[in-house]
matplotlib code that plots the C-alpha trace (Angstrom):
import matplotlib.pyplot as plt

x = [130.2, 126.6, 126.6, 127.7, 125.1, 121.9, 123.7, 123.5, 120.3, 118.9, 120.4, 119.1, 115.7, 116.0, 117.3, 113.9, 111.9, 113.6, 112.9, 109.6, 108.5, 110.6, 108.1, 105.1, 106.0, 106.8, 103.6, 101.8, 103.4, 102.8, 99.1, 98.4, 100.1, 98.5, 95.0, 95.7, 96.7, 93.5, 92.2, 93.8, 92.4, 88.9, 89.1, 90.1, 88.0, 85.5, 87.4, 87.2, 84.0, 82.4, 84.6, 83.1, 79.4, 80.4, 81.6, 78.7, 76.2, 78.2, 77.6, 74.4, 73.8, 75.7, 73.6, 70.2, 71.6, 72.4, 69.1, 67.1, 69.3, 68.6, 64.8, 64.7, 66.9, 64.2, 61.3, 63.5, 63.5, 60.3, 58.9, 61.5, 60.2, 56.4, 57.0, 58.9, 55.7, 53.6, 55.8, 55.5, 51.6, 51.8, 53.7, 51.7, 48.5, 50.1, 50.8, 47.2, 45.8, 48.3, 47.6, 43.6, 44.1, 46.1, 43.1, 40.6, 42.6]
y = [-95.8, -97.5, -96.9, -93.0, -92.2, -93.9, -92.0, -88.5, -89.6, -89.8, -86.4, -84.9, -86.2, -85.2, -81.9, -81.5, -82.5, -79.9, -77.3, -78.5, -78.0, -74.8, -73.3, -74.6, -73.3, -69.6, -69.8, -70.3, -67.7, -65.3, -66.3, -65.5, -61.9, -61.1, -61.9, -60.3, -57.2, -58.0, -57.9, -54.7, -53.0, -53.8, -52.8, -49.5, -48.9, -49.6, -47.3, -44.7, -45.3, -44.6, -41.4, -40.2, -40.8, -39.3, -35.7, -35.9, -36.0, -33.2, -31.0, -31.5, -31.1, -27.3, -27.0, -27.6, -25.1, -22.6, -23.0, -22.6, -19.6, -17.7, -18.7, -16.6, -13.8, -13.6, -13.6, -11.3, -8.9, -9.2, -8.8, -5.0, -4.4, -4.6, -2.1, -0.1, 0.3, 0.6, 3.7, 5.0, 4.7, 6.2, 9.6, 9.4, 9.7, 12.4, 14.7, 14.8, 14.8, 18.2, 19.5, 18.9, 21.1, 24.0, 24.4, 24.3, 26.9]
z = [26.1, 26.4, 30.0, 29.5, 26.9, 29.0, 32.1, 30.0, 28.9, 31.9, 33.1, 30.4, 31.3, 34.6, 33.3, 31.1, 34.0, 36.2, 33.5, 33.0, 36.5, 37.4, 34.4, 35.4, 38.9, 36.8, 35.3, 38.1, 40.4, 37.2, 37.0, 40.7, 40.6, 37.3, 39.4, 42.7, 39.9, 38.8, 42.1, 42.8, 40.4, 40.6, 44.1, 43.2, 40.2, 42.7, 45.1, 42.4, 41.6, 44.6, 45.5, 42.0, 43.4, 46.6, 45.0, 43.0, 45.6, 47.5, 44.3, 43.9, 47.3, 47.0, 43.9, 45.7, 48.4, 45.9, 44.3, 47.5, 48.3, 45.0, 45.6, 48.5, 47.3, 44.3, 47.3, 49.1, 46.1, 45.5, 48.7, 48.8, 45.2, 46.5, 49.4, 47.1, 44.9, 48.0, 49.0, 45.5, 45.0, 48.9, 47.4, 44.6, 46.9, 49.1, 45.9, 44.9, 48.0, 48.3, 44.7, 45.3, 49.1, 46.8, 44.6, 47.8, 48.6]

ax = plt.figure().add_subplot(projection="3d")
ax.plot(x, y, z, "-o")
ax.set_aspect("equal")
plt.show()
């Protein structure tokens, strides 16, 4: 009876140890994919990150074009404003150059 009990025992020493290091071995495969997640998704915050930067240098890039392109509609339109005024002041000449020639004659 002795002999049986330090026999089971021993199994169930064995048995802990066995227990004990299939855990440890769980842990440790847990740890390393809760780092390469970790890993992961650093990488593609980073990933994100610089996509983000990327599309904001595109729009202000599109912005800048826009901005240039309404500066030179404005000188555009201004410059067809000023030679519209020219034209005007011209008529403006012409009728009283003609009005002053009627009351010559």
């Amino acid at each position: 009876l002795k002999a049986k009990d330090d026999s089971h025992a021993v199994a169930a020493v064995a048995k802990d140890a066995s227990h004990e290091t299939a855990v440890e071995s769980l842990k440790a495969e847990l740890k390393a994919k809760d780092d390469s997640h970790a890993v992961a998704a650093v990488a593609k915050d980073a990933s994100h990150e610089t996509a983000v930067e990327s599309l904001k240098a595109e729009l202000k890039a599109k912005d800048d074009s826009h901005a240039a392109d309404v500066e030179s509609l404005k000188a555009e339109l201004k410059a067809k404003d000023d030679l519209h005024a020219s034209a005007v002041a011209k008529v403006g000449s012409h009728a009283t150059a003609a009005e002053s020639l009627k009351a010559e004659l």
